[in-house]
N, C-alpha and C positions, 0 to 999 in steps of 0.2 A: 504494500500500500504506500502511495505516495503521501511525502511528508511534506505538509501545504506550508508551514515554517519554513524551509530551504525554496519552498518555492516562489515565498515574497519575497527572504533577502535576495535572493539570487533573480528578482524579476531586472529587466532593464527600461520597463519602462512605468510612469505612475499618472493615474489623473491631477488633473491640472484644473485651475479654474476657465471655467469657459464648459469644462468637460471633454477635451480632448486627451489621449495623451501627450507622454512626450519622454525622450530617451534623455537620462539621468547621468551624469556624469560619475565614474569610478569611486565608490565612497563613502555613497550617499546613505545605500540599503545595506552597505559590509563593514563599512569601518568608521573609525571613531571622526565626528564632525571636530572641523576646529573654532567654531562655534560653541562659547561658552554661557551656561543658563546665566541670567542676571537676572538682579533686583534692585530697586530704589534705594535699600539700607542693608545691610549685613546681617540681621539678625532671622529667627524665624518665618515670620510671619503668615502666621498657620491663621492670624484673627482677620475679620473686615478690612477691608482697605483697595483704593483703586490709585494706581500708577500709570503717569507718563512717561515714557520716552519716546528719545527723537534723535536723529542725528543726518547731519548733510552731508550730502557728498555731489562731487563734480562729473560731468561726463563732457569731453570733447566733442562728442556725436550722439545723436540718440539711435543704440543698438537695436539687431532685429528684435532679437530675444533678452531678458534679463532675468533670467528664474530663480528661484529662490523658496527654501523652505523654511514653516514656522510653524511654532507653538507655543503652549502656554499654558500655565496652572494659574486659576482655575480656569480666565477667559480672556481672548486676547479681541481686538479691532486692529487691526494693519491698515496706515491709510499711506499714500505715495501723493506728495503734491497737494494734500489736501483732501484727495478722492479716495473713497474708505474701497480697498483691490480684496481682502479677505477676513472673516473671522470665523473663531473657531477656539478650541482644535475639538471636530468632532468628537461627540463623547464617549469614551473606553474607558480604560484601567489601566494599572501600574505597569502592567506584562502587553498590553498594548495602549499606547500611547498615541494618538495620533497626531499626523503633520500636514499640514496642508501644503502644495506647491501650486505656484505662483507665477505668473510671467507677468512680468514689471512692465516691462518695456511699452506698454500704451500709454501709461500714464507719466510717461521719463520726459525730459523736455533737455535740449541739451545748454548745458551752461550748470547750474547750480539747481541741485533737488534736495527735496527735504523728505527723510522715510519717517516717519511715527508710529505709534500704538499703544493703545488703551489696555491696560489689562488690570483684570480684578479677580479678588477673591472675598468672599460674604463670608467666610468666618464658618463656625458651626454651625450658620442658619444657610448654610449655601442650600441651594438645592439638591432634594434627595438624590438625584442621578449622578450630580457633580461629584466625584470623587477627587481628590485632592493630596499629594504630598506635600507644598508650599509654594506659595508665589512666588512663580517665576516668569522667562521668556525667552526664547531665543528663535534667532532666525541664522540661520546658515545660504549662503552664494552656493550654487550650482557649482560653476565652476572658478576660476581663476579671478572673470571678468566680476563675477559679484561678489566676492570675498572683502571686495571695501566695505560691505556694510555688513557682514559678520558681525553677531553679538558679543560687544568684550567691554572694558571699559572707557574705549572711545565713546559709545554711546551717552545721552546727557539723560538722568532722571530725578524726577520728582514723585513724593507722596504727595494726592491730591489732598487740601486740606477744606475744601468743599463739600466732599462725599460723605454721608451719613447712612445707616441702613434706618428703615421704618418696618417694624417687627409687625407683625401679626394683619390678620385682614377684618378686623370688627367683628366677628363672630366664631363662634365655636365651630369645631369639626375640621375631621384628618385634612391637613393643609401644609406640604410640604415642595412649593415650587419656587421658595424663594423672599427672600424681604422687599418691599418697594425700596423705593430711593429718594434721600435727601438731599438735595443741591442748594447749596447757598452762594447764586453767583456773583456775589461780593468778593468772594474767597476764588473764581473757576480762572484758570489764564487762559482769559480768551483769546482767541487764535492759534492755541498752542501747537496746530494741525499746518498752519501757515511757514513757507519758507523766509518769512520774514519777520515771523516772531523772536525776542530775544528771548534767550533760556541763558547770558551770562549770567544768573544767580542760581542754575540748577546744578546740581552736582554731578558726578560723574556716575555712572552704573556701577553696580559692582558687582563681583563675576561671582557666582554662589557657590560653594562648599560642598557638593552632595555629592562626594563619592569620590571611587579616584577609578581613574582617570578622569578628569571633570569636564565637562561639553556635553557635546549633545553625543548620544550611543543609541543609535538602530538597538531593535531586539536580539537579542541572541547575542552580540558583538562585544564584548571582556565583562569587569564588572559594573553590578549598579540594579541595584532594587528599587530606585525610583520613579526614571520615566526614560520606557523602553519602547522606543520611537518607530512606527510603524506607520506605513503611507495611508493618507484616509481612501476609502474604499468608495464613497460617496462624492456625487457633484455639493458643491455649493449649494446654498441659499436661492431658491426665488426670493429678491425684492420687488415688491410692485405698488408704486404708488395710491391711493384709493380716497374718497374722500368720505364723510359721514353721511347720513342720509337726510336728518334732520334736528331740530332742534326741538325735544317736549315740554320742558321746561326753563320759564329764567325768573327768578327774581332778584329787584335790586339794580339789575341791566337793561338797558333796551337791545332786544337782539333782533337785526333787520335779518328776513329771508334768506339774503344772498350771501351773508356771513360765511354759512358751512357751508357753500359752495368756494368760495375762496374770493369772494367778493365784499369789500369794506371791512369794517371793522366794530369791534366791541370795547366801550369806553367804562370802566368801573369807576364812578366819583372818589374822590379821597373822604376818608376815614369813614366809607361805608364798607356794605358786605353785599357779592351778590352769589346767587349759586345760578349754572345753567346745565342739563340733562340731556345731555346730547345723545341722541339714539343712531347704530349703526346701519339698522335694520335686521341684520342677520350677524350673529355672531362670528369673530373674525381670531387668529393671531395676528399681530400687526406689533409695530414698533410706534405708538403715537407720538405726536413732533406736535408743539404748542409751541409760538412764535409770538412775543410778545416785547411791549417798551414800556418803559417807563417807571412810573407805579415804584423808587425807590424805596423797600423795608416792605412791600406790601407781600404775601405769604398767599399761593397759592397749593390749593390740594385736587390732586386727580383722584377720583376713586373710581373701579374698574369693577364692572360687576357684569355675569353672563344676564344677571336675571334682576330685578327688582325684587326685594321680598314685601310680603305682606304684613309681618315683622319679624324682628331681630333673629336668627334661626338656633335653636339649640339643638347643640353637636348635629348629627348629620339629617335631621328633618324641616329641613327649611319651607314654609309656607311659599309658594310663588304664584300659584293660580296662571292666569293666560300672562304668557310671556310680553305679550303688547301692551298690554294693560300698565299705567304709570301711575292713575290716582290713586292715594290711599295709601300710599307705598313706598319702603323708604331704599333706600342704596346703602349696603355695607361690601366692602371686599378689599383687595389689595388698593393700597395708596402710593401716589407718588406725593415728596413737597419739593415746594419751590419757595427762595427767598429772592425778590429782585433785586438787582443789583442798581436799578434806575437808567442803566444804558439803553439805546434802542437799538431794536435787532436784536434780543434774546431770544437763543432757541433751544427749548429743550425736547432730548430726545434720548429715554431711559438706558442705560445700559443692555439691557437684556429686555426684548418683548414680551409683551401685555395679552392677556387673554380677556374679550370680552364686546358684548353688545351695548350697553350701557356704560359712559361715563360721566361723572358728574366734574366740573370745573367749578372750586368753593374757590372764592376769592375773599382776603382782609387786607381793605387799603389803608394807608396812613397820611401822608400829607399830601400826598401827589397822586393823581388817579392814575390807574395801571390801563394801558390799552391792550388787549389780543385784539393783535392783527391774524391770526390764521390758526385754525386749527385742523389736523388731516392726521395721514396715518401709514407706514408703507407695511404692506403685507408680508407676512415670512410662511414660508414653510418647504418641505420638499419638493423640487421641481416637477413632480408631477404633472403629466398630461394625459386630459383626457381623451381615449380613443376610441371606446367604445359608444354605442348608437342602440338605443331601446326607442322603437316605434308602436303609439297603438290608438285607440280608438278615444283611450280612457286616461284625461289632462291629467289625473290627480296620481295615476305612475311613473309620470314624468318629472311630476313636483317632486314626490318619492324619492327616485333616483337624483335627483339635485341635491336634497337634504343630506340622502346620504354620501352623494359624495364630497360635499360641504364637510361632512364629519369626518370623512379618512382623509380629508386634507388637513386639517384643524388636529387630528390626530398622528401625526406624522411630520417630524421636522429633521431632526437630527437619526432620531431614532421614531420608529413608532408607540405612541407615548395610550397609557389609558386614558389620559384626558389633559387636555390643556393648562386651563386652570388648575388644577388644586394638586397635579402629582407629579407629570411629566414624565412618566414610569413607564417602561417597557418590561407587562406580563406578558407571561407566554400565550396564557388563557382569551388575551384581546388578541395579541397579535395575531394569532393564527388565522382568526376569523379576516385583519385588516390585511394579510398579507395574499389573501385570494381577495380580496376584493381590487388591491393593487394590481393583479394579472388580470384578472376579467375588463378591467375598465383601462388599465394605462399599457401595458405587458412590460414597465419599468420593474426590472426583479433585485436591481440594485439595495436596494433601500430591506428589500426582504433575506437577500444574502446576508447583508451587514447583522441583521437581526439572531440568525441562526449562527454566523461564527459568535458574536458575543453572547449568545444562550450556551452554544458548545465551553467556550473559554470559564462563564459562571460556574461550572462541575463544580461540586466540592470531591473532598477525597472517597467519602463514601458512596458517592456516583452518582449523586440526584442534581441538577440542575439545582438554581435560586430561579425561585420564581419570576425576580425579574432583574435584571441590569441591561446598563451599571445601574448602581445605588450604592452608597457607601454604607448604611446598613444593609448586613445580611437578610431575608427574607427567603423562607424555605417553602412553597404549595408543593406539595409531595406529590400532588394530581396534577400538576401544571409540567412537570417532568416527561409524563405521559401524553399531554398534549402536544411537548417539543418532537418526540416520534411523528406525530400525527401531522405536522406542520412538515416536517420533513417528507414527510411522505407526497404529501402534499405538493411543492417544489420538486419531487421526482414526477409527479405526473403533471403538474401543470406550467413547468419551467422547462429549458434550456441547459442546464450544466450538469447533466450527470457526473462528472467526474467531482464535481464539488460535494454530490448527495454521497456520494464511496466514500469521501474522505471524513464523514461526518459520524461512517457508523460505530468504530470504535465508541463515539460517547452513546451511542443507542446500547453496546451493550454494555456501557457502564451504568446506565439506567435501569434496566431491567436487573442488571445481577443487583442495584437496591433493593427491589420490588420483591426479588426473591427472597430477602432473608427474611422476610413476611409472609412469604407463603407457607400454608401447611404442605400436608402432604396429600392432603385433594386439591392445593394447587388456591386455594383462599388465603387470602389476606387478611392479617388480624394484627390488631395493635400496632398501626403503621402510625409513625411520629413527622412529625411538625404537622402543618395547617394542612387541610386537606379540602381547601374549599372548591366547590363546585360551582356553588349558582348562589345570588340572595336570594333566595327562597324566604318570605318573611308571611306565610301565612302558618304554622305554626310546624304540625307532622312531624314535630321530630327534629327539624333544623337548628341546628345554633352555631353563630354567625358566618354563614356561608358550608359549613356542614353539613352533608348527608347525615339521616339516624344509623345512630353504629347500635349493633347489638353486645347481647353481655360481653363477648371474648373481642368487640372492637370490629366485629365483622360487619362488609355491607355489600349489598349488590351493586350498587353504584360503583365503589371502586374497585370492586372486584371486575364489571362489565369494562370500565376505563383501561384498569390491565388487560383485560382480554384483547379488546379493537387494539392498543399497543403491540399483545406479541402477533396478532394477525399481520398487522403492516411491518412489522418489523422483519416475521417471517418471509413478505413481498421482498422487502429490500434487500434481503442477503440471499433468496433464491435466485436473485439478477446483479447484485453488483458485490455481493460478503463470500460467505463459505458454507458449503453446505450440511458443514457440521452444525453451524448455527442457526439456517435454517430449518432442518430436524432440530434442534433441540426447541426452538420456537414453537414450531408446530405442533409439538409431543404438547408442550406447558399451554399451549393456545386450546389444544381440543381434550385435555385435561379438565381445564378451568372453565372449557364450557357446558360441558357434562353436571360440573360442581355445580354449577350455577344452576344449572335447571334440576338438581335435587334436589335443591336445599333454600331457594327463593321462588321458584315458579309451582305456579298452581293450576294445575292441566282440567282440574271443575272450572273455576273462573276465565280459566285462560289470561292469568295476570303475573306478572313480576313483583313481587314484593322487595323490599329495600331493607329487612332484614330477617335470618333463617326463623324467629316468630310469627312470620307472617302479618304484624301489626301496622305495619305503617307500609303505604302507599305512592306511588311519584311519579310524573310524565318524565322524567329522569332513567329513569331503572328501565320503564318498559320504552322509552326512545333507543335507548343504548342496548335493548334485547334486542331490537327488529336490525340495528347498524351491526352488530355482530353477527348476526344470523342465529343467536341464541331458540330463536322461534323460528319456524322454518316459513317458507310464503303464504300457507293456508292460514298459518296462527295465526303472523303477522298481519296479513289481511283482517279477520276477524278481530283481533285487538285494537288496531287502527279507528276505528269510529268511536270505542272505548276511551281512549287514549286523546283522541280530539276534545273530547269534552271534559274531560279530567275531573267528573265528578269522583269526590274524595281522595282526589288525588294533591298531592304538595302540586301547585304549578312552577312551568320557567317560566324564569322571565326572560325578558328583551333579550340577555346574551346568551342563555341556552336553547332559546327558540329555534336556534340556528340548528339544530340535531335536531331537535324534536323536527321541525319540519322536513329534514335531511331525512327521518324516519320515516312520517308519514308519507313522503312522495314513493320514497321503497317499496313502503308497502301497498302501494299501486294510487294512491292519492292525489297526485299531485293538481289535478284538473281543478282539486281542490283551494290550490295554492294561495290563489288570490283573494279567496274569503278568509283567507288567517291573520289579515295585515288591522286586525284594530286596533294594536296598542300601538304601531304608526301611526294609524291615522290619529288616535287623540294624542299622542305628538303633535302633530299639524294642528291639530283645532285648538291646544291651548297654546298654538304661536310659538314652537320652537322650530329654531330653524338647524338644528342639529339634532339628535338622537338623544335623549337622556341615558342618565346611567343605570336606572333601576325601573322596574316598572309605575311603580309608585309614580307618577310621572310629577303631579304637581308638589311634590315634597321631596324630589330626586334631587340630592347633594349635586353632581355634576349636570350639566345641560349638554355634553360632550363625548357620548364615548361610541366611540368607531364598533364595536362591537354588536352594537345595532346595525349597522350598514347592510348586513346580509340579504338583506333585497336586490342591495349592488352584484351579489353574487346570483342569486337566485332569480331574478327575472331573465337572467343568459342561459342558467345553468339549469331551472328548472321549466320556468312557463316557454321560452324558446328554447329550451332542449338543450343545450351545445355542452355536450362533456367528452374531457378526456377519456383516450379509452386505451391508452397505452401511454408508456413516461415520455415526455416531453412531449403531447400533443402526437405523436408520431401518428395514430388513430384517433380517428373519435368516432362518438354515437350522439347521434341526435333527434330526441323523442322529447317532443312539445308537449307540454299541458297548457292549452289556450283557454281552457276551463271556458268562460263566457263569449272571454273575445271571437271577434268575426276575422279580426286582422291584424296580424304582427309580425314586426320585421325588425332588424338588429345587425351587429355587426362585434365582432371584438376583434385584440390583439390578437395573434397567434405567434408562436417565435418565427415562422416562414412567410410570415406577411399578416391577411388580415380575411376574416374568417367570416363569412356574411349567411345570412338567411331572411328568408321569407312567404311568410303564408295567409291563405286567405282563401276562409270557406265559404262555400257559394250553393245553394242550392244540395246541399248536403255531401258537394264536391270538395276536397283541400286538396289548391294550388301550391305549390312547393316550389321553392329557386333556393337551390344551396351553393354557395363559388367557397371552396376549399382552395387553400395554399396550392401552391405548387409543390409534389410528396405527398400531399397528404391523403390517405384514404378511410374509407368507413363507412358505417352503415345509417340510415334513416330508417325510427322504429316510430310504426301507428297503427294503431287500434292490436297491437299485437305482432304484426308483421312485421319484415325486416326486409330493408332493400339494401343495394351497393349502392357506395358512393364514390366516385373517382374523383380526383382534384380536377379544381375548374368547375365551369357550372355544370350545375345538375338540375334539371325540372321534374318534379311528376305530378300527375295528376290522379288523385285516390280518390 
């Protein structure tokens, strides 16, 4: 098996900004940089604090190319001339570290340039993902030509004495993405981004202590347990300018129409107060920028909130009702302040982007009234594009698929995040769902690669995954392990890189030999430790918090079915790309454990799965995950499936495990059904969210955000127009529609050999069919039962 380590030092080429590659100079990926990490002061600095540096340098000519790599702990800005070229360093670990590279050269002017950047660190309250050894930075020259701005102590630095963190977001409940920001621009040196700022009172960098040999060290390359430098795997940032939609509220101001358009302005009398509620329309990540004069000592606060609440929310049940809705209702969340400095032309523009539909702008003047001249906002997230095309009769799955894919962008930046606001966490248990919605809608696999090497790198030594990273607290879902199987498997069928899914299996069977030291010797799971959450389940059966009911010895069908569908696929992936010792041993423990299961939870009177060997508690959990195993064969499963739709007395999923349950029910020959299942979407839409909530609970759901819901983005391709893989890497498919009501529907997605289209439309109790497959690609079209060929290129029938 190839070892994917030797295969990035030893790669010769790395992405670039812009997204191209480009061939790396002798050094870069194998041996030690002469690029030395620096900082503002010599000591620690493990606490809050934001630093500048800068330094100039000369060019005779402005070159084709000027490349350059950089990083930083915790977060860097790079700007050339003024214009902000990268930030970063996308987020990993100690053991990967990552670097961005650069090409200078558009921004080079020749005669006299000035290189800067921003970099910070928020202390203990940094954000949960952010992992951190100590504030640092360094940038290393490609080759020869850039080695003049190599980091050492040529460069000039200052601690900013401006920057303040603002702790907490007004209300109770799990909130881990970070502190807002205190700017007092009395104290900011402005311009300090300009080649013609003076920095003769800053001091010089100085080159930091961590390690020996000291610089910058690729992974793998002598010693150094701190930050072990590896090319980022990902493009850059979309920036995209945007502006707000409206204005709901102001008191205090007179705020004309054309304001949040970018026209005129807003004048705050002295020694008053105003507040104005500006609404985005649809929830956004964005970097907001407020441009204002004057108003010397006057103190302004941003407050950023997805949602209005109805009041103040305790811990995670926040009142919201309809998201549009403003009277009556107050605004608490993450803040920014601001102190003016009285100059004109301030602009502020947070360190790290803002989550949110609602901000409020509180203003307190003093002697002099404050004018905002402009308020806007530039978008962030991963460069995503959309590719795929859902056509049909019926506006409101159209809306549908907009929301959700609103959500998986909103969910997706650096990393694929459970929600914007409050965590910025990469589980397994969201991703999996967001990382096929990525392939059905964009076929950018990028962003889903990155995902599964840092799931593989979180192992711990007894072989289960962290639930989720990075995070610099540890975090164990012992079910979420199992789901990293299933995610990979996943990418072997509906991805392009087999050779990346082979190199991943060693941690599949480091996973499983966890699982095993749990099993008896019928192949059940009993007293498995850490969190083992599944779903929030909050109507009562047995759950506690996010738990299936374990019975006396710890036992439960749920996780018992979860290992099961694990060594099933796990058995796929090493009968085609592992050894077939490990596939038999798979297969033995897969059709073991499925035998268990139906001894010792299933009840062939009812025809139901129970969730533990008492038979007392019930869940569209247990009997979703019997019909995806094949635990029930197709008669059962058919007959249970109507059972199981209505889920009397049953614990229900919610929003994120609906995604199986309805994966079950189309199995078991349902799917025509599909589009009568989407209610707790639609009251999404009716109480005005323009993203997915996080829980079903909708108008008391903590987050307004989480991609996990999106599964409609999967499922109107995959189930109502049919279109599945039917071999790894798209190589075959089968496609078998459930148009359920519809008369007519048509669509299109990514494929990795181009772009995969369909279309149908019944008439008279006739269905017209146009399929244009890739070029390769073949398969069959299945309806009412029947199975026809499909060759690449168009294909018509009429049935």
């Amino acid at each position: 098996m190839r070892n994917r380590l030797a295969i990035v030092l030893l790669a010769a080429t790395v992405l670039i900004c812009g997204g191209e590659t480009r061939s790396l100079s002798a050094g870069i990926l194998d041996g030690l940089w002469n690029a030395k990490w620096i900082g503002a002061e010599d000591r620690s600095n493990h606490e809050y604090g934001v630093y500048h540096y800068r330094k100039g340098f000369e060019l005779s000519s402005v070159p084709e190319s000027f490349i350059v790599h950089v990083s930083g702990d915790c977060r860097y800005k790079l700007y050339v001339n003024g214009s902000l070229v990268s930030e970063g360093p996308a987020a990993g670990d100690f053991f990967h570290w990552n670097f961005e590279t650069v090409d200078l050269a558009p921004h080079l002017k020749k005669g006299a340039n000035q290189i800067a950047s921003l970099v910070w660190n928020e202390g203990e309250r940094r954000p949960e993902f952010q992992i951190s050894f100590r504030t640092g930075f360094i940038l290393q020259g490609d080759g020869e030509a850039e080695s003049v701005i190599n980091t050492n102590s040529s460069w000039k630095a200052i601690r900013s004495q401006a920057h303040r963190p603002v702790w907490g977001i007004g209300h109770s409940g799990y909130y881990v993405a970070g502190p807002g920001e205190e700017l007092d621009f009395r104290l900011y040196p402005s311009g300090w981004k300009s080649p013609s700022f003076d920095d003769s009172q800053w001091g010089s960098a100085v080159e930091l202590k961590v390690g020996w040999p000291t610089g910058g060290k690729p992974k793998g390359v002598r010693l150094g347990s701190e930050w072990n430098l590896v090319p980022r795997q990902i493009p850059q940032l979309e920036l995209r300018p945007q502006r707000f939609h409206s204005v709901r509220k102001s008191e205090g101001a007179t705020v004309e129409g054309e304001w949040i358009q970018g026209a005129g302005s807003v004048s705050v009398a002295p020694h008053s107060r105003a507040t104005i509620l500006v609404d985005n329309a649809t929830l956004t990540n964005a970097y907001p920028v407020l441009e204002f004069s004057k108003g010397s000592h006057a103190k302004i606060e941003l407050v950023y909130a997805e949602s209005l609440f109805e009041e103040i929310p305790q811990w995670d049940s926040p009142l919201k009702g309809n998201r549009n809705e403003v009277e009556d209702k107050v605004i608490a969340g993450r803040r920014d302040r601001l102190l003016s400095s009285g100059e004109v032309g301030q602009r502020f523009e947070p360190l790290s982007w803002r989550t949110f539909r609602y901000v409020s702008i509180e203003v307190e003047t003093g002697a002099e009234a404050l004018v905002i001249d402009d308020f806007h906002s530039v978008f962030v997230g991963y460069p995503f594009e959309l590719k795929s095309s859902f056509v049909t009769e019926d506006a409101s799955l159209a809306e549908m698929l907009e929301i959700g894919w609103r959500t998986a962008r909103l969910c997706a930046v650096e990393t694929y995040m459970d929600c914007p606001y409050y965590e910025q966490l990469q589980y397994i248990g969201d991703t999996r769902i967001q990382a096929l919605v990525s392939l059905y809608n964009s076929g950018d696999d990028r962003l889903l690669k990155n995902a599964l090497d840092l799931m593989d790198q979180s192992r711990i030594a007894e072989g289960v995954t962290m639930s989720r990273h990075p995070s610099h607290t540890p975090q164990i879902i012992s079910t979420f392990s199992l789901w990293y199987i299933g995610m990979l498997h996943d990418y072997w069928m509906y991805g392009a890189d087999e050779p990346f899914v082979r190199e991943k299996l060693d941690g599949v069977r480091s996973v499983l030999a966890f699982f095993e030291n749990f099993q008896g010797e019928d192949g059940r799971l009993a007293k498995v430790p850490y969190w083992k959450f599944t779903d929030w389940v909050n109507d009562g059966n047995g759950w506690d918090s996010g738990e299936p009911p374990l019975g006396g010895d710890g036992e439960s069908a749920i996780l018992d079915l979860t290992l099961l569908w694990a060594l099933q696929l796990a058995t796929e992936l090493e009968e085609t790309l592992g050894l077939p010792v490990f596939a038999q041993r798979y297969d033995d423990a897969a059709k073991l454990l499925q035998d268990s299961i139906r001894r010792h939870y299933y009840d062939p009177e009812r025809n139901i799965v129970f969730d533990t060997a008492d038979h007392s508690q019930l869940s569209q959990h247990a009997n979703a995950l019997a019909i995806l195993t094949e635990v029930l064969d197709g008669q059962e499963s058919r007959a249970l499936a109507p059972v199981l739709q209505k889920g009397e007395g049953m614990a229900h999923a919610t929003i994120y495990f609906k995604y199986y349950l309805h994966l079950a029910l189309a199995k078991a020959g349902f799917g025509n059904d599909y589009l009568t299942w989407l209610d707790k979407w639609r009251e999404n839409m009716e109480l005005g969210l323009t993203t997915w909530a996080e829980k079903s609970e909708v108008e008391s759901s903590r987050s307004d955000c989480h991609a996990w819901g999106s599964s409609p983005n999967i499922e109107f391709f995959r189930i109502v127009l049919g279109i599945d893989s039917a071999a790894p890497g798209w190589q075959r498919v089968r496609i078998e529609p459930h148009l359920g009501e519809l008369q007519e529907a048509s669509g299109s997605i990514p494929h990795p050999a181009g772009t995969l289209s369909v279309s149908y439309r019944l008439e008279e109790g006739a269905l017209d069919v146009e399929i244009d497959l890739p070029s390769g690609v073949t398969g069959e079209f299945v309806w009412e039962g029947a199975a026809y060929p499909l060759a690449a290129g168009v294909n018509e029938l009429r049935l």
